[in-house]
C-alpha positions as CSV (number, residue, x, y, z in Angstrom):
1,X,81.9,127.8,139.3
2,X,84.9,125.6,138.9
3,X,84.8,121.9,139.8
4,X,86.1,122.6,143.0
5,X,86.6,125.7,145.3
6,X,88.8,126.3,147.7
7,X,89.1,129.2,150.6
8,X,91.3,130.1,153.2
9,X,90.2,132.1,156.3
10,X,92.8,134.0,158.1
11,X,91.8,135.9,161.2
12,X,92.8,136.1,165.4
13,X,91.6,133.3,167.7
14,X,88.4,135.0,168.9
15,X,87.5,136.7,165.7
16,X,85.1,133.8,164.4
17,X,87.2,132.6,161.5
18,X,86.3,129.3,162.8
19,X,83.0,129.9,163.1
20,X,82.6,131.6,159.7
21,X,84.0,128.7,157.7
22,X,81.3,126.2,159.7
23,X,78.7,129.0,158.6
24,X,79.5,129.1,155.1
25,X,80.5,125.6,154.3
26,X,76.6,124.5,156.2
27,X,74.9,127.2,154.0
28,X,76.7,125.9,150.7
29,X,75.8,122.7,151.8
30,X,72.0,123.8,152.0
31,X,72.0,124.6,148.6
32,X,73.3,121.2,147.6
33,X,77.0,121.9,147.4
34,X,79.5,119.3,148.5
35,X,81.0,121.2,151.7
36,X,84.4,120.9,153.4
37,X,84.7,123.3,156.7
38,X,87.6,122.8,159.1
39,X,90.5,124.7,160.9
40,X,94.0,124.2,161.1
41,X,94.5,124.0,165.1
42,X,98.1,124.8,166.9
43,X,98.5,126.4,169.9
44,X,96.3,129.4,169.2
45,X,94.9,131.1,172.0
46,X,93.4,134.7,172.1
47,X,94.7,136.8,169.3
48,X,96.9,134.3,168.3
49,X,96.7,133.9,164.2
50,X,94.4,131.3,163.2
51,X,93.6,129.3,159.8
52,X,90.4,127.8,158.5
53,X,89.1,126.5,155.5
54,X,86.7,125.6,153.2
55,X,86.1,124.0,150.0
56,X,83.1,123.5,148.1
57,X,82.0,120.9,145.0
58,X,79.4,120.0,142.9
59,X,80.3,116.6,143.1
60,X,81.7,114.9,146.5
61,X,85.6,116.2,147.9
62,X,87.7,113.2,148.1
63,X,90.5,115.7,148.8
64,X,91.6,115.9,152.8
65,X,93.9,118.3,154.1
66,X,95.0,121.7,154.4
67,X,94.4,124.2,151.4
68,X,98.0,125.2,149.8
69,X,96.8,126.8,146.6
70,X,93.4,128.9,147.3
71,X,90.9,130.7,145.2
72,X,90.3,133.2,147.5
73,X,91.6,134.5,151.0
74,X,89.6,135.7,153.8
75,X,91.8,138.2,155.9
76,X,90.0,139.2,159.1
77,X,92.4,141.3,160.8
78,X,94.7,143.1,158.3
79,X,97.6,143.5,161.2
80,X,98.1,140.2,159.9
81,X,99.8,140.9,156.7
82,X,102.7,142.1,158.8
83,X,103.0,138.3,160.5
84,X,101.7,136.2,158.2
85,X,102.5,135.4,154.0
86,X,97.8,135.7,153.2
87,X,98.8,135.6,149.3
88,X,100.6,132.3,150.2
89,X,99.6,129.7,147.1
90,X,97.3,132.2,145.7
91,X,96.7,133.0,141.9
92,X,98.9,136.0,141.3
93,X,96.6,136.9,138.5
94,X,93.2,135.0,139.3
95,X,93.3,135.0,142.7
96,X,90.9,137.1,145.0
97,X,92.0,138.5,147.9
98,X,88.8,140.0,150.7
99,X,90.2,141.9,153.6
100,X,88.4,143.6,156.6
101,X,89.0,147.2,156.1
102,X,88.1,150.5,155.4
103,X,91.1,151.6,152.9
104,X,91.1,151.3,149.6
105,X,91.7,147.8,147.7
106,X,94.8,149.5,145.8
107,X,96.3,150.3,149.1
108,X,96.9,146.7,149.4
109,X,97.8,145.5,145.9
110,X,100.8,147.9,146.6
111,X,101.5,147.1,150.1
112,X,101.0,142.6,149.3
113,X,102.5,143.2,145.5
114,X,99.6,141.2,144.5
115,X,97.9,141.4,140.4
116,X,94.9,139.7,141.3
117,X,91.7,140.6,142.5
118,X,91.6,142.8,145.9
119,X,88.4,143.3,147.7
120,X,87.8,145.5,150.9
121,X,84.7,145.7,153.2
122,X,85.0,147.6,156.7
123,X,83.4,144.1,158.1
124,X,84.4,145.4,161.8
125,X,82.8,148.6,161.7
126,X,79.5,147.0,160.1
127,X,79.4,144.3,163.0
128,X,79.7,147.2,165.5
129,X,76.4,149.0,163.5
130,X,74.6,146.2,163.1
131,X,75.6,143.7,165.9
132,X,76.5,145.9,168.0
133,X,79.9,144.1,168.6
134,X,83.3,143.6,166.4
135,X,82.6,140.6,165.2
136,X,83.9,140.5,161.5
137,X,83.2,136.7,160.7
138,X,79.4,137.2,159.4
139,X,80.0,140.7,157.3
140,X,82.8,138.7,155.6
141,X,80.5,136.2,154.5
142,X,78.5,139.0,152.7
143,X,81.4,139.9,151.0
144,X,82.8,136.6,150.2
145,X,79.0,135.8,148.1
146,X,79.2,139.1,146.2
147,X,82.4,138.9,145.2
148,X,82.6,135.6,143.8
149,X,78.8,134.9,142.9
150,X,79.7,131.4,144.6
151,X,76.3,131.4,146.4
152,X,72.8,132.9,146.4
153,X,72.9,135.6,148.8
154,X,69.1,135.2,149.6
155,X,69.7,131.3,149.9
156,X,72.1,132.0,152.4
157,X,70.6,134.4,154.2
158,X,67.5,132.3,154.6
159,X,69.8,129.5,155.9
160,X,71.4,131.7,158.9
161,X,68.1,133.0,160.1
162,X,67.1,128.9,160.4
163,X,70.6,128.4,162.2
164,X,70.0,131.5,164.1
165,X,67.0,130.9,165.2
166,X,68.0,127.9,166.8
167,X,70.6,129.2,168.9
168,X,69.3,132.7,169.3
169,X,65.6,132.2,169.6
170,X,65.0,134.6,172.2
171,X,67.3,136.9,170.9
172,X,65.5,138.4,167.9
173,X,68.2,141.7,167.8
174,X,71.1,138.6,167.2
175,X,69.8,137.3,164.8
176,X,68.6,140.2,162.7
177,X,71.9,142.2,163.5
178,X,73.4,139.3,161.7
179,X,71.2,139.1,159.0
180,X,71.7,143.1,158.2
181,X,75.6,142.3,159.0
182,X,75.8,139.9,156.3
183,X,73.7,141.7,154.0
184,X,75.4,144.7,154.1
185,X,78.7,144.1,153.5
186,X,77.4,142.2,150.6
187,X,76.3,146.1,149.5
188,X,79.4,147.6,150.4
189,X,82.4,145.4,149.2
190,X,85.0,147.8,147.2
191,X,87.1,145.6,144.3
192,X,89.8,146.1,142.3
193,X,90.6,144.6,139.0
């Protein structure tokens, strides 16, 4: 891993990118990274765009701010690449683009004219299987650990059960629906290049 990290979330207000962010930057953080996990607020409201962040360090983040050049982008909603500029400040040719869907990864290196890396994982339809609600935060997490080997995926899934547990302990089917969630998007991410 490079010194420093850095990932941009895009998803709808309601779709957890928020939460996602918090949920990955505390389970870096319980391996012993140096964490950063915050959004960018606005006026946002239900469905509205929305922006969070992360970045993650070996060695403490003296850096504050938003993210203008990412490693990778999260895109939870891909309607959004008809409002919003995702591969903004990205790599052209390093980059990694993940997005929430069930087409192809070259289907969108044509549609975003983008020579990086472009990953897909139908994160909605595996929340529906698993958690029995679209909720496409968690699944993207899975996917965001398997494609760039940032993380254990074991050490994290270890961390959200504890979370979990906490705010779901009589709720057994919430947190193992998000347990399989996470794990099997991990499993199914498609990439290209």
């Amino acid at each position: 891993m490079k010194e420093m990290f850095e990932i941009r979330w895009h998803g709808r207000g309601g779709q957890g990118a928020k939460t996602a962010a918090l949920l990955f930057g505390d389970a870096a953080c319980s391996t012993g990274k140096h964490i950063q996990a915050f959004p960018e607020y606005g006026p946002e409201r239900m469905g509205a765009p929305v922006v969070s962040f992360n970045r993650i360090s070996s060695k403490p983040i003296r850096t504050h701010g938003p993210i203008s050049n990412p490693d990778v982008v999260i895109v939870l909603d891909v309607s959004l690449i008809e409002q919003v500029d995702v591969t903004s400040g990205l790599d052209p040719e390093k980059g990694i683009i993940l997005l929430n869907s069930s087409r192809d990864p070259e289907e969108f290196a044509r549609k975003l004219n983008f020579k990086g890396r472009v990953c897909t994982v139908d994160a909605s339809k595996i929340s529906i299987e698993t958690i029995g609600r679209e909720i496409p935060n968690t699944p993207m997490m899975g996917a965001l650990i398997k494609i760039t080997g940032i993380l254990d995926i074991n050490a994290v899934l270890e961390d959200i059960k504890h979370k979990l547990e906490l705010k779901f302990r009589n709720k057994p089917e919430v947190i193992e629906g998000n347990l399989k969630a996470v794990q099997k998007a991990y499993d199914q991410v498609k990439t290209l290049n």
